[in-house]
C-alpha positions as CSV (number, residue, x, y, z in Angstrom):
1,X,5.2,32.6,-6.4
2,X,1.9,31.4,-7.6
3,X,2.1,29.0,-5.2
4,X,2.0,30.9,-1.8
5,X,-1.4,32.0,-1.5
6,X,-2.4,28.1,-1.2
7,X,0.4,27.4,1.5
8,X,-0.5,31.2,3.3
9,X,-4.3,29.6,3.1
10,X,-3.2,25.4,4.3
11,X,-1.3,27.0,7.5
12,X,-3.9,29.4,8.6
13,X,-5.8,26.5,9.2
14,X,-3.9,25.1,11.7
15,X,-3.0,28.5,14.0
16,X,-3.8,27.8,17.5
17,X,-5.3,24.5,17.2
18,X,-3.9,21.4,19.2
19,X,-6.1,18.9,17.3
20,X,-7.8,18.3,13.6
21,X,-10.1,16.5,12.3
22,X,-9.2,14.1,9.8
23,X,-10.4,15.4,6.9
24,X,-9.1,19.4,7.6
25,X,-6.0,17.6,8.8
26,X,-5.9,16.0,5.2
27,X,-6.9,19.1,3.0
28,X,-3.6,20.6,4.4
29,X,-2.0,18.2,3.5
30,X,-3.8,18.1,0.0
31,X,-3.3,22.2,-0.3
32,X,0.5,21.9,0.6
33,X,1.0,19.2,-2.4
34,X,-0.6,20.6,-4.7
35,X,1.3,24.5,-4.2
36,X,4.2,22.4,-4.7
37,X,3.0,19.9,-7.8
38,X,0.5,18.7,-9.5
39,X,-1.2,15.5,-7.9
40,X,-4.6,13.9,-9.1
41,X,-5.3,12.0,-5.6
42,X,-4.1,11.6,-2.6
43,X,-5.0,9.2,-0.2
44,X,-3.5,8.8,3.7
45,X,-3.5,5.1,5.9
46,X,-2.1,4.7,8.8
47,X,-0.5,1.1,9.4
48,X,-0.3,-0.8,12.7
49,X,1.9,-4.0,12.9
50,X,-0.7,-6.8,11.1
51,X,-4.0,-4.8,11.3
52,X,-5.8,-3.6,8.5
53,X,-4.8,-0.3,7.2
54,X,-7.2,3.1,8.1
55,X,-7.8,5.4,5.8
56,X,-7.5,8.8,7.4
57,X,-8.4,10.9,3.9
58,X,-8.7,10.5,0.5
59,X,-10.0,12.2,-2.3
60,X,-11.5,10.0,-4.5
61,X,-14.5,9.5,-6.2
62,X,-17.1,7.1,-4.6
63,X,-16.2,4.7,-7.3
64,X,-12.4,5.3,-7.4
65,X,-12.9,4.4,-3.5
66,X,-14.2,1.0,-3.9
67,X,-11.3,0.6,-5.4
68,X,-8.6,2.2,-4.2
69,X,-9.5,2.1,-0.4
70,X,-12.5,-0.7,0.5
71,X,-11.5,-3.3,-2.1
72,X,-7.1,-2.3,-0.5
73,X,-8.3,-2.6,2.8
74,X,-9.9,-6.3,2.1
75,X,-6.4,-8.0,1.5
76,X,-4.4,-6.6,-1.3
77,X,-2.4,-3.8,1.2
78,X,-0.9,-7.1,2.4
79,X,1.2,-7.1,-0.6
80,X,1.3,-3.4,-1.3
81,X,4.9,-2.6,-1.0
82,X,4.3,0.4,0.5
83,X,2.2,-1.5,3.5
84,X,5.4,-3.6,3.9
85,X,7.8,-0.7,4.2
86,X,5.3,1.2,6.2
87,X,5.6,-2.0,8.9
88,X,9.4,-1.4,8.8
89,X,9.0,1.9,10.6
90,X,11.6,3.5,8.1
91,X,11.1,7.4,7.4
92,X,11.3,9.4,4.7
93,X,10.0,10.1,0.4
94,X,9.6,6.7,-1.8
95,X,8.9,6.1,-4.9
96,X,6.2,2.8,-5.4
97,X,8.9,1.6,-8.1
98,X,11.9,2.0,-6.0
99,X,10.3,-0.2,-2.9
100,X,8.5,-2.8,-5.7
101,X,10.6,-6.2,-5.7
102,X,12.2,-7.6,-8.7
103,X,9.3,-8.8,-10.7
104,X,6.1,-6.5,-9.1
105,X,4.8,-5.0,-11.7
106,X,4.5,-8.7,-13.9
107,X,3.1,-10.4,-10.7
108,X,-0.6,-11.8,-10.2
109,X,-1.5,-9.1,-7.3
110,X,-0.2,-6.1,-10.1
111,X,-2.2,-8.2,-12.6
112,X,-5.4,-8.5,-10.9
113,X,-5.6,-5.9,-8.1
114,X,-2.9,-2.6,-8.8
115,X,-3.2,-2.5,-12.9
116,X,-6.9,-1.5,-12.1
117,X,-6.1,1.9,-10.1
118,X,-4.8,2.9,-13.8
119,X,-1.9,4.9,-12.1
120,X,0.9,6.4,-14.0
121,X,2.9,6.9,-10.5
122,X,2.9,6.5,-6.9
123,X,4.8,8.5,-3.8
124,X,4.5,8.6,-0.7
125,X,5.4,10.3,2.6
126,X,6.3,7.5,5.1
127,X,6.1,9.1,8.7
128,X,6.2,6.5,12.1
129,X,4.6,8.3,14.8
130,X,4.2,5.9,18.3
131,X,3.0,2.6,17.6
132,X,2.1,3.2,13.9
133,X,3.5,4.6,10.6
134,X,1.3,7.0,8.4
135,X,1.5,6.6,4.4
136,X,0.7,10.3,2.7
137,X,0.6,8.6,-0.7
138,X,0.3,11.5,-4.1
139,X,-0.6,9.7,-7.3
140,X,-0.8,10.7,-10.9
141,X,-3.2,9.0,-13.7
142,X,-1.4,7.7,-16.5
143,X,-2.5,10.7,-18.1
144,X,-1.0,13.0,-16.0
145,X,2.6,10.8,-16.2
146,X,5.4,9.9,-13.5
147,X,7.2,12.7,-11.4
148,X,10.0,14.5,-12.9
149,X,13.3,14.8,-10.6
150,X,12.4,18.3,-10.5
151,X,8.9,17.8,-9.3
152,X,10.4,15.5,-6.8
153,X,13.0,18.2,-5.3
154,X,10.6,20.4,-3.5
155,X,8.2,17.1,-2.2
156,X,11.6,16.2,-1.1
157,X,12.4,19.8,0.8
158,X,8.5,19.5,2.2
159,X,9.4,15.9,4.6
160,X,10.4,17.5,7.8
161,X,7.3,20.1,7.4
162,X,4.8,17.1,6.5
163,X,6.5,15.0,9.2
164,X,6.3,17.5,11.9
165,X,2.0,18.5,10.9
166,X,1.9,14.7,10.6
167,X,3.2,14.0,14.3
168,X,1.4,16.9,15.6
169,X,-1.9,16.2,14.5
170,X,-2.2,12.4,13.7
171,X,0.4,11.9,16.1
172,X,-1.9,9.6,18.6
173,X,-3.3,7.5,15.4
174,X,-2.2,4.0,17.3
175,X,-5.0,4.2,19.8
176,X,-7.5,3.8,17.2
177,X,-6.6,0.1,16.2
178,X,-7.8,-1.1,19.6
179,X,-5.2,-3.7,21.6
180,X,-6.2,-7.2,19.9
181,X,-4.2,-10.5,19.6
182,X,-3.2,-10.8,16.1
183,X,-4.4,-13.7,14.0
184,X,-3.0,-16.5,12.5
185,X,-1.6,-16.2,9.0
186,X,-3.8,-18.0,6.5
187,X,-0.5,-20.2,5.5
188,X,-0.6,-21.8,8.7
189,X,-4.6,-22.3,8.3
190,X,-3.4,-24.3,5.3
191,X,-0.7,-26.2,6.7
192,X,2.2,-24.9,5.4
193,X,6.0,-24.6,7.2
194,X,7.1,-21.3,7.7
195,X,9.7,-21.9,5.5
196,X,7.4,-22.6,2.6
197,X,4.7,-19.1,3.8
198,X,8.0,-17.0,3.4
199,X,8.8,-18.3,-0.1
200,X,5.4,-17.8,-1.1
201,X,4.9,-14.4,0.8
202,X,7.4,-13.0,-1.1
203,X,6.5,-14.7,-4.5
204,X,3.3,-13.0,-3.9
205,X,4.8,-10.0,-3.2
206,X,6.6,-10.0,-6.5
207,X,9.8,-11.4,-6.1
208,X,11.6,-13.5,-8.7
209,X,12.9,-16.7,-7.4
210,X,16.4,-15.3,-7.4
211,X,15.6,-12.2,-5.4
212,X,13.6,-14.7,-2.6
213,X,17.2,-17.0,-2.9
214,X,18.6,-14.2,-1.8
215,X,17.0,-12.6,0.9
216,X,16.3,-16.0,2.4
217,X,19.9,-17.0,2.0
218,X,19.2,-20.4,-0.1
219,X,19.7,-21.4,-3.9
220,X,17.2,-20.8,-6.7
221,X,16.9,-24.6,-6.6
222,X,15.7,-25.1,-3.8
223,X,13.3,-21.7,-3.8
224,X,12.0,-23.6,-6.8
225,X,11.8,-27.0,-5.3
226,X,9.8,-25.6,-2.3
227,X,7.5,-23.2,-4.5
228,X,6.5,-27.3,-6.5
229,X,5.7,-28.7,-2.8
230,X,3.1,-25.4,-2.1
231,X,1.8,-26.0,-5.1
232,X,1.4,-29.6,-5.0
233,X,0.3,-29.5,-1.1
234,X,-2.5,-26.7,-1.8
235,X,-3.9,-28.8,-4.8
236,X,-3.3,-25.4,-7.5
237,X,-1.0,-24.9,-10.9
238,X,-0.7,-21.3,-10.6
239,X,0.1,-18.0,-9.2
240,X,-3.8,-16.6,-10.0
241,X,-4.9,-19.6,-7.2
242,X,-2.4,-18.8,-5.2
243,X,-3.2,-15.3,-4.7
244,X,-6.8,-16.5,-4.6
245,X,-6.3,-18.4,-1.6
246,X,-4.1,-16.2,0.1
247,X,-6.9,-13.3,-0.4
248,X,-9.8,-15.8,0.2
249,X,-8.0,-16.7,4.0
250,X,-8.0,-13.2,4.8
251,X,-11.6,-12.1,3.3
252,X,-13.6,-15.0,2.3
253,X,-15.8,-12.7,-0.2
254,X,-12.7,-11.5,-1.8
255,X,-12.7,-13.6,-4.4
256,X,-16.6,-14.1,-5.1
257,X,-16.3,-14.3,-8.7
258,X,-12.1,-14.0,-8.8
259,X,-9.3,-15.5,-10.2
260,X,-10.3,-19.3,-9.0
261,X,-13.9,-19.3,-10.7
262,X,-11.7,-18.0,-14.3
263,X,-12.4,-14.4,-14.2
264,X,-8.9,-13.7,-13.4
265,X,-9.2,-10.5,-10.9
266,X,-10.9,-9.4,-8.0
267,X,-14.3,-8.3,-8.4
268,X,-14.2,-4.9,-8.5
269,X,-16.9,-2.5,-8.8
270,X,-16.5,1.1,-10.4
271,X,-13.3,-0.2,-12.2
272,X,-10.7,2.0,-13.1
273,X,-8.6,2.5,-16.5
């Protein structure tokens, strides 16, 4: 019962208005979560086909949002998982571990980008409104620990409620992107067949050799074979320059000391542990 003065207190907030700002938009948000568990941050982004993510709300320190938000938005949300289920337009309550591929959380971009928020747990709301999908992400420290699969019931009993405040207030969210011709991968900038980007998209992304055989419908031998010639053709020996190219073609001061120069991760400022 403790918890209804907060939710009494998030909704009154809303009565009668037809529009939010952002950030009251977000502390509702923020007040429902938290009457229903415990949360350190919470961050929102709203994703639009191949832009780069906006952040709506967060509540992070200005250091934990150099990290978290600024250093996410320069290239690493390519490989976020949740970025790449947020581009399949797919509702509903996930769990960062049940949308991570086979080998995620031993791959370079957990290594030297996600290891650094120092997060126990991630969830998030996935809600597509027209022309974008919004990510309402609650994370816990490694302090705090994952959430239990009781604390997940009631975030589970709160999606139609956050989907309908989500579509009613950040409902228009698309506009904001602006109407702009996407640009080129950065594996086509570096010559390589499409066969040979989607191989190393998804080795990137943290798939294991058999997982990409399999959602590309070819052996492990030949996923290997390829993964030698991308290897060979970019002139690199590993998955740290790999990843260093891939960020450095999207954000050419992404990796300005990084993983190429032998520091091995992005350099981030404010670091988190």
């Amino acid at each position: 019962m403790s918890a209804l003065p907060d939710l009494f207190t998030a909704f009154r907030e809303t009565l009668g208005r037809t529009a939010l700002p952002d950030e009251t938009m977000g502390r509702v948000f923020l007040r429902l979560v938290r009457a229903l568990v415990h949360v350190d941050e919470v961050v929102v982004f709203a994703y639009h086909q191949a832009d780069r993510p906006l952040d709506l709300f967060s509540t992070f320190s200005p250091a934990d949002y150099h990290v978290f938000v600024a250093l996410y938005q320069a290239g690493p949300y390519l490989l976020d998982p949740f970025c790449r289920h947020a581009r399949e337009r797919r509702a509903g309550l996930y769990r960062m571990r049940d949308l991570a591929p086979d080998r995620f959380y031993s791959s370079e971009y957990h290594r030297t980008y996600y290891v650094q928020t120092g997060l126990a747990e991630e969830v998030g709301f996935f809600v597509p409104v027209e022309g974008a999908t919004l990510v309402l992400s609650l994370m816990r420290r490694e302090a705090s620990g994952g959430f239990s699969e009781a604390e997940m019931a009631p975030l589970h009993q709160a999606e139609a409620l956050v989907s309908d405040l989500v579509r009613l207030y950040w409902g228009g969210v698309a506009a904001r992107f602006g109407a702009r011709a996407p640009a080129p991968g950065p594996w086509a900038r570096l010559n390589l067949t499409e066969r040979e980007a989607a191989i190393v998209e998804l080795v990137l992304q943290g798939h294991s050799s058999e997982s990409i055989a399999l959602r590309l419908g070819i052996t492990t031998g030949t996923v290997k074979v390829h993964r030698r010639n991308v290897y060979r053709k970019l002139g690199i020996s590993s998955q740290t320059q790999l990843l260093s190219l891939y960020l450095a073609e999207r954000d050419p001061d992404m990796t300005r000391p990084g993983p190429l120069s032998g520091s091995g991760s992005f350099p981030v400022k404010g670091q988190v542990r």
